[in-house]
C-alpha positions in Angstrom: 0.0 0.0 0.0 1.4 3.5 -1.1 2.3 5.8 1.6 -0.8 8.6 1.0 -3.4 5.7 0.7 -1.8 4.3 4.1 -2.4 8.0 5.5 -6.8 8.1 3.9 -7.2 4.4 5.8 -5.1 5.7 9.1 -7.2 9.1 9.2 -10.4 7.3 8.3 -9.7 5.1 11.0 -9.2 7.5 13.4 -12.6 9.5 12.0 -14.7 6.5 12.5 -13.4 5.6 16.2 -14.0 9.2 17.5 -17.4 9.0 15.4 -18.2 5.8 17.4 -16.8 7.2 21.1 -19.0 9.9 20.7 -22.2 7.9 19.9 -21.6 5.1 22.9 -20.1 7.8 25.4 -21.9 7.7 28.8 -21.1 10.5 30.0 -23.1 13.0 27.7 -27.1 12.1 26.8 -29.1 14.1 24.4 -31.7 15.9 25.8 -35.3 14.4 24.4 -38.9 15.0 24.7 -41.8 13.7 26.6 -45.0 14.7 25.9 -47.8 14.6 28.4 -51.4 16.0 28.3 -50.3 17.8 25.0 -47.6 19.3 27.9 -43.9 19.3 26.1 -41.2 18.2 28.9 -37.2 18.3 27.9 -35.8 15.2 29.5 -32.3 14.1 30.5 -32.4 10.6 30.6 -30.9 7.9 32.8 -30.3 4.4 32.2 -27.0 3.5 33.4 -26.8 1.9 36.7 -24.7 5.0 37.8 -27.5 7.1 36.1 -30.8 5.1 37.3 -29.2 5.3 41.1 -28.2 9.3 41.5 -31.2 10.5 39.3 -32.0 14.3 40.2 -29.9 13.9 43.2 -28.6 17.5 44.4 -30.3 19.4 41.7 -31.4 22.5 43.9 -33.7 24.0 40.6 -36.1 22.2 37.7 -37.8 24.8 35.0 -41.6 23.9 35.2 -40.7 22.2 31.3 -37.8 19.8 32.6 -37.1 16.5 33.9 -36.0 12.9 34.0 -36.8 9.9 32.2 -35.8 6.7 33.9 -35.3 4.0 31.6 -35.7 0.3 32.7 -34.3 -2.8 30.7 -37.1 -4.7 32.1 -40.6 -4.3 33.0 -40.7 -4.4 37.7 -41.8 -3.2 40.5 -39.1 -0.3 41.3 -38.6 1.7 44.1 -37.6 5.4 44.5 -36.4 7.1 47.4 -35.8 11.1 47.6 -32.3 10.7 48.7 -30.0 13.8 49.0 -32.8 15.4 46.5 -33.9 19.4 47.1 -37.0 20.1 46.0 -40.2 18.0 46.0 -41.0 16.1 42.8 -44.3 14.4 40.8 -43.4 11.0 39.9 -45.3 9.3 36.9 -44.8 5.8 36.6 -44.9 4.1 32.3 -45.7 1.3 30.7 -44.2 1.7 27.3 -46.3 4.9 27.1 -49.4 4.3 29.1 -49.4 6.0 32.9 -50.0 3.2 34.8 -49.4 4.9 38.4 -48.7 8.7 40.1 -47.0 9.9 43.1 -47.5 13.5 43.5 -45.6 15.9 45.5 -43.5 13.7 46.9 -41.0 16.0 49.5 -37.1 16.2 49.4 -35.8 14.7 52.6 -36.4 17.1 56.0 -33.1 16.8 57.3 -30.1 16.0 54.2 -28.1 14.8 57.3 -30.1 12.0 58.8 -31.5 10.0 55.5 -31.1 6.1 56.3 -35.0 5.8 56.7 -36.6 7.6 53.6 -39.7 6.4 52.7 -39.7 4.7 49.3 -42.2 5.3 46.7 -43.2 2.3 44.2 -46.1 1.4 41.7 -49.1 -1.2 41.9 -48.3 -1.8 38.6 -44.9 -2.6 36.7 -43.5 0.0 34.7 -40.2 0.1 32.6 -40.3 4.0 32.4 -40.5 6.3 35.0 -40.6 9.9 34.8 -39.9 12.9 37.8 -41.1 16.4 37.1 -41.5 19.4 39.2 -43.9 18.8 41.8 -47.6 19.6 41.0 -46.9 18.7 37.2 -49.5 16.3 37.6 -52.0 18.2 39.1 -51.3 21.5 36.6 -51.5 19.5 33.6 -54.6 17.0 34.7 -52.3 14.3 34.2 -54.4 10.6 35.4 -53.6 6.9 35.6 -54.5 5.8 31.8 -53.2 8.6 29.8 -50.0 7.9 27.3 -47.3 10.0 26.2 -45.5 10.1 23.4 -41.5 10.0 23.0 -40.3 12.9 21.0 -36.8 11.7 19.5 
């Protein structure tokens, strides 16, 4: 092979690994869309074990239009605790797209010190979604048990 075509296959390598580093990285998710009761909400989303297990953890502010989506490989019966979390939250728990359960204005933990028994919040029903928005989402946007949502890619 002639030394510039050796230099187009090295460079092309090198194109296509940073390409594919940047499509698998972790540690940077596109933000994406949920919408609920025609209600647009930009969501970071969290499926990592790392991800799933800090959630919203520490974040002191949420615009009324943000949230999280929690993304399950499985269909189950989580649980979600408000550990180290700052500001109350409306939890909306999915089947594929269909609202099977609600937990609204669930509060941040009294005391950020003492946290070892938080009460944890689960669904009747499994879900493989999950998704925490401001607290009184639900309520402001006549959000019920039943309704679907639609992923905006």
């Amino acid at each position: 092979m002639s030394v510039p075509n050796m230099r187009v296959l090295t460079i092309s390598i090198i194109i296509i690994s940073l390409w594919l580093t940047g499509c698998t990285s972790t540690d940077i998710k596109p933000i994406k869309q949920v919408l609920v009761n025609e209600q647009k909400v930009q969501v970071r989303l969290a499926s990592s074990q790392s991800e799933l297990a800090k959630g919203l953890s520490g974040v002191s502010e949420l615009a009324d239009n943000q949230g999280m989506l929690f993304i399950f490989p499985t269909k189950d019966y989580y649980r979600f605790w408000m550990k180290d979390m700052l500001i109350p939250l409306d939890i909306i728990w999915l089947d594929n797209n269909t609202i099977v359960d609600l937990s609204d204005n669930v509060p941040p933990p009294a005391n950020l010190a003492e946290q070892e028994d938080l009460p944890k919040y689960s669904t009747a029903e499994k879900a493989d979604y999950v998704l925490e928005v401001n607290a009184d989402f639900i309520e402001n946007n006549q959000v019920m048990v039943g309704d679907t949502v639609e992923y905006i890619r």
